[in-house]
N, C-alpha and C positions, 0 to 999 in steps of 0.2 A: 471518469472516476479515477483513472490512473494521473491523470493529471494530478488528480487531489492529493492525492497520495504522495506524490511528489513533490508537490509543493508544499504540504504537509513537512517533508525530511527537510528540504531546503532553507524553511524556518527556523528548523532545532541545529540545524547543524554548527560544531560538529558532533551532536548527541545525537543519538540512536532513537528510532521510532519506539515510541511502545508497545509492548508485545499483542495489544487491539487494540484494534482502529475498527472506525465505523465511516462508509462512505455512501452517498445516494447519487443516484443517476438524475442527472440533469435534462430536463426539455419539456416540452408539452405533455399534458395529461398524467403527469408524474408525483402531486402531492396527494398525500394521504396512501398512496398506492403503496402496499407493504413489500411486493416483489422490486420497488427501488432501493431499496434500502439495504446495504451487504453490512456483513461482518466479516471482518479483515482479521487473520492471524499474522502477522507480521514476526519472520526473523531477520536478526542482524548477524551476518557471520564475517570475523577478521579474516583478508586473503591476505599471503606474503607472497610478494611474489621478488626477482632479482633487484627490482626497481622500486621496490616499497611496498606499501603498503595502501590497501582500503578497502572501505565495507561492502560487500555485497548482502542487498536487502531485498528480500523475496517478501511478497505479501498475497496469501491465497483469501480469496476473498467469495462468500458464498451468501443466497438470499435464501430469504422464505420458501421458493417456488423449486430450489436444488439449480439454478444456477451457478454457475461460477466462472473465476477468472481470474489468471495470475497472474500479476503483475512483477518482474525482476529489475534493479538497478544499480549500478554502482555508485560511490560517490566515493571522493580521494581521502 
């Protein structure tokens, strides 16, 4: 799912994710099942650092069942 996510940013870039995403868990016995299915709150926040600049994008991501998992990354 974090893959998705990323590849998700990877497409828009260099635009920012929307502020929700929606991802499902991939593999056997997984359609229809509503505990695969998350909702992602996704921010974008600008870093400066000496050497420039880029975004760090965190995305917390929760299901029906109170799962969760956060996923963070950078891109330039």
């Amino acid at each position: 799912m974090a893959s998705d996510i990323y590849a998700n940013a990877s497409r828009r870039f260099p635009r920012k994710l929307p502020a929700a995403l929606k991802v499902s868990a991939h593999g056997t016995n997984t359609a229809g099942d509503a505990r695969a299915r998350y909702q992602c709150r996704v921010s974008n926040k600008l870093v400066s650092t000496r050497s420039g600049h880029f975004r760090r994008t965190t995305a917390l991501c929760v299901n029906v069942g109170g799962d969760n998992f956060v996923f963070a990354f950078d891109t330039a």
